[in-house]
PADOBA-53316 format. One record per residue (C-alpha): y, x, z. Coordinates in steps of 0.25 Angstrom, whole numbers, padded with zeros to 4 digits, always signed. Layout:
N
YXZ/...
This chain:
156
-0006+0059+0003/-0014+0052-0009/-0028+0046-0004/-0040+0051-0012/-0052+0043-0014/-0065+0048-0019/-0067+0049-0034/-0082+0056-0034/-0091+0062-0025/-0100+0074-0027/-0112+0080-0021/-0107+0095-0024/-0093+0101-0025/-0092+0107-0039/-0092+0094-0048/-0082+0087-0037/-0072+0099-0039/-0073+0098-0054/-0069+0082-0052/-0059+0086-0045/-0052+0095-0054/-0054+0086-0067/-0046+0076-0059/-0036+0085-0054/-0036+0090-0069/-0033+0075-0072/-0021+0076-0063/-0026+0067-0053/-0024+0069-0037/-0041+0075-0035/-0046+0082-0025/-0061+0090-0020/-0065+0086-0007/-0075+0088+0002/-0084+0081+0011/-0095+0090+0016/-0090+0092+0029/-0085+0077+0032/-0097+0072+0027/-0103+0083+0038/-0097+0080+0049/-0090+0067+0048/-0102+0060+0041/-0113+0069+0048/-0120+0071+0034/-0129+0084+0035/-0128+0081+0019/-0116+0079+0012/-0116+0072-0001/-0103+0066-0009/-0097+0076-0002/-0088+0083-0014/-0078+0072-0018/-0066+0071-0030/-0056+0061-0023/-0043+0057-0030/-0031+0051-0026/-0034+0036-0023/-0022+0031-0035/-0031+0040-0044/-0045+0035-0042/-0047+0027-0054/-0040+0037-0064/-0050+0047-0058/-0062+0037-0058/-0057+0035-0074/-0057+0051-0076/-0070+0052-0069/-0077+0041-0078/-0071+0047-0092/-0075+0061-0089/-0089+0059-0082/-0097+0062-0094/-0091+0074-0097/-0089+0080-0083/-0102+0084-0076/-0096+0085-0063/-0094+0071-0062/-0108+0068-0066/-0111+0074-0052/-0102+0065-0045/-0110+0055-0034/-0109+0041-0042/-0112+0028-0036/-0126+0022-0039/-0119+0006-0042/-0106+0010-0048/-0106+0023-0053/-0093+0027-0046/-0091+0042-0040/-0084+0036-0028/-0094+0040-0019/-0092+0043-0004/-0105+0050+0004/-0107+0045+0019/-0104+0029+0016/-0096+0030+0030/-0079+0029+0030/-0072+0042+0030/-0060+0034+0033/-0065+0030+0048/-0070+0037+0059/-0080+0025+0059/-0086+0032+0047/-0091+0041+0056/-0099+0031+0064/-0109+0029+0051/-0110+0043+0049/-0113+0047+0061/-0124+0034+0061/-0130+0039+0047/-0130+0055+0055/-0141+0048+0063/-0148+0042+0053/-0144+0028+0057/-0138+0026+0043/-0140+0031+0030/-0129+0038+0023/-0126+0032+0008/-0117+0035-0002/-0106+0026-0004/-0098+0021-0016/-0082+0018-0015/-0080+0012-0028/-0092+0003-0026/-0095+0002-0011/-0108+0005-0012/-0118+0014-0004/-0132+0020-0008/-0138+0030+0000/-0139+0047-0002/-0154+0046+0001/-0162+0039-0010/-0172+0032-0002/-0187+0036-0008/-0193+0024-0015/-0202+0012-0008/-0216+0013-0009/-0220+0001-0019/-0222-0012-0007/-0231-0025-0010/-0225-0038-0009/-0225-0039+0005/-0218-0025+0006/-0230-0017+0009/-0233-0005+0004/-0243-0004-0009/-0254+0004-0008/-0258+0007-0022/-0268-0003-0026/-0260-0016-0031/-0267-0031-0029/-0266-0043-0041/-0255-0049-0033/-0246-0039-0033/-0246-0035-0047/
């Protein structure tokens, strides 16, 4: 049995299944998967996100990956694919926990309770930014305090 490996991750399942096929049409080893119910009950998310992948065999990553890059700007359904915010890579996996282990449930279940935030995780890059954009700071003095709309000499 060939290992797949995520190629893009998608929010909604139309644009994945499209993916899909254009590499399938390509005669590479692609297939539609489906998180939802994994990321329901294995990763307690009442909100799945990622959840719509395109995986292709692991030998065929890079020629996929190749595809991908040359037919992006003519192909909407890749425009919609989840992309990483430092590399640009659609290698994106949604909790950030293992699905390898039975550890990875040990996080998940953490971030359930609100112990730990759930973030978005890149496997080309290894880097993690969070699903919820955190609202912006109020504007602080030099001593971290918060301003309170008048601004002294000193500070500007």
């Amino acid at each position: 049995m060939a290992k797949f490996v995520t190629a893009a991750a998608f929010n909604q399942p139309e644009p994945a299944r499209e993916l899909a096929q254009l590499l399938l049409d390509a005669g590479m080893n692609a297939e539609f998967a489906d998180e939802s119910l994994a990321q329901k009950f294995q990763f307690f998310q009442v909100t799945p996100r990622a959840q719509f992948q395109v995986r292709v065999g692991a030998q065929q990553l890079a020629p996929a990956l190749q595809l991908m890059k040359l037919r992006a700007q003519n192909f909407p359904a890749l425009q919609m694919a989840l992309h990483c915010p430092e590399c640009g890579s659609t290698q994106v996996e949604y909790p950030q926990f293992s699905r390898r282990t039975l550890m990875g449930a040990l996080p998940a279940l953490a971030a359930a309770i609100g112990l730990i935030e759930n973030d978005f995780y890149c496997t080309n890059c290894h880097f993690t930014w969070p699903a919820k954009i955190p609202p912006p700071s109020p504007p602080v003095d030099k001593l971290n305090w918060p301003r309170h709309g008048t601004q002294t000499k000193t500070e500007a």
